[in-house]
Phi, psi and omega in degrees: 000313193281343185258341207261351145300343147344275135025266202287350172273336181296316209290318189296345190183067196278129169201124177294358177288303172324282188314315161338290185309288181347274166318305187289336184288313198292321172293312163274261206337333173290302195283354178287301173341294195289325173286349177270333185270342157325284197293343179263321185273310173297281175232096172290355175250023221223157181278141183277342188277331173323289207291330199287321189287339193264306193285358192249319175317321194261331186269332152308311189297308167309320199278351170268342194278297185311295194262001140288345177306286211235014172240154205256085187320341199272335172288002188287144178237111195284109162252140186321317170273000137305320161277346182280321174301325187280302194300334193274339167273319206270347193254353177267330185262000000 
Protein backbone atom coordinates (compact mmCIF):
# COMPACT_ATOMS: atom_id res chain seq x y z
CA UNK A 1 0.00 0.00 0.00
CA UNK A 2 2.67 2.25 1.32
CA UNK A 3 5.13 1.57 -2.07
CA UNK A 4 2.05 1.89 -4.82
CA UNK A 5 1.47 5.58 -2.99
CA UNK A 6 5.09 6.21 -3.34
CA UNK A 7 4.71 5.24 -6.91
CA UNK A 8 2.12 7.05 -7.95
CA UNK A 9 3.71 10.44 -5.86
CA UNK A 10 6.88 9.82 -7.93
CA UNK A 11 5.23 9.44 -10.97
CA UNK A 12 2.41 12.66 -10.41
CA UNK A 13 4.95 15.27 -8.84
CA UNK A 14 8.22 14.48 -9.88
CA UNK A 15 11.35 16.84 -8.06
CA UNK A 16 13.92 15.62 -7.20
CA UNK A 17 14.25 17.65 -3.88
CA UNK A 18 10.75 15.80 -2.91
CA UNK A 19 11.94 12.61 -4.04
CA UNK A 20 15.05 13.03 -1.44
CA UNK A 21 12.85 13.81 1.23
CA UNK A 22 10.91 10.74 0.32
CA UNK A 23 13.62 8.58 0.36
CA UNK A 24 15.58 9.61 3.52
CA UNK A 25 11.76 9.60 5.45
CA UNK A 26 11.65 6.04 4.30
CA UNK A 27 15.57 5.31 4.57
CA UNK A 28 15.01 6.38 8.19
CA UNK A 29 11.98 4.50 9.13
CA UNK A 30 13.55 1.62 7.96
CA UNK A 31 16.85 1.92 9.84
CA UNK A 32 14.79 3.08 13.14
CA UNK A 33 12.65 -0.42 12.66
CA UNK A 34 15.87 -2.44 12.28
CA UNK A 35 17.54 -0.73 15.45
CA UNK A 36 14.68 -1.36 17.55
CA UNK A 37 14.17 -5.13 16.64
CA UNK A 38 18.19 -5.22 17.25
CA UNK A 39 18.07 -3.57 20.20
CA UNK A 40 15.04 -5.69 21.75
CA UNK A 41 16.67 -9.06 20.98
CA UNK A 42 20.76 -8.30 21.86
CA UNK A 43 19.66 -6.31 24.99
CA UNK A 44 16.79 -7.50 26.54
CA UNK A 45 18.19 -8.02 29.77
CA UNK A 46 19.52 -4.40 29.80
CA UNK A 47 17.57 -1.65 31.63
CA UNK A 48 15.53 0.35 28.80
CA UNK A 49 15.59 4.03 29.98
CA UNK A 50 19.79 3.07 30.27
CA UNK A 51 19.50 2.22 26.86
CA UNK A 52 16.83 4.93 25.19
CA UNK A 53 19.40 7.11 26.61
CA UNK A 54 22.73 6.02 25.01
CA UNK A 55 20.56 6.15 21.48
CA UNK A 56 19.59 9.64 21.42
CA UNK A 57 23.12 10.66 23.15
CA UNK A 58 24.82 9.30 19.90
CA UNK A 59 22.35 10.07 17.54
CA UNK A 60 22.54 13.94 18.73
CA UNK A 61 25.93 13.48 18.51
CA UNK A 62 26.11 12.43 15.11
CA UNK A 63 23.32 14.97 13.96
CA UNK A 64 25.63 17.70 15.38
CA UNK A 65 28.77 16.45 13.72
CA UNK A 66 26.37 16.07 10.60
CA UNK A 67 25.12 19.94 10.50
CA UNK A 68 28.39 21.66 11.49
CA UNK A 69 29.56 19.61 8.27
CA UNK A 70 27.35 21.06 6.45
CA UNK A 71 25.62 24.25 7.50
CA UNK A 72 26.95 27.85 7.27
CA UNK A 73 27.50 28.41 11.17
CA UNK A 74 28.85 32.05 10.48
CA UNK A 75 25.51 33.23 8.92
CA UNK A 76 23.70 32.42 12.35
CA UNK A 77 21.75 35.36 13.48
CA UNK A 78 21.27 34.61 17.43
CA UNK A 79 17.77 37.25 18.34
CA UNK A 80 16.62 37.55 21.34
CA UNK A 81 13.45 35.41 20.81
CA UNK A 82 15.57 32.55 19.17
CA UNK A 83 17.34 32.21 22.65
CA UNK A 84 14.63 32.97 24.63
CA UNK A 85 12.60 29.64 22.59
CA UNK A 86 16.10 27.62 23.08
CA UNK A 87 16.27 28.51 26.78
CA UNK A 88 12.51 27.85 27.47
CA UNK A 89 12.88 23.97 25.32
CA UNK A 90 16.10 23.55 27.28
CA UNK A 91 13.97 24.25 31.01
CA UNK A 92 10.93 21.30 29.40
CA UNK A 93 13.36 19.13 28.85
Amino acid sequence: MIQCGFFRFLILYFNTQTVTGELLIIVSALSWACVNVFSKVKFSGDEIMNMTAWQLLIGAIILFVISIMTENVSQTEWTLPAVLSLRIARLHS
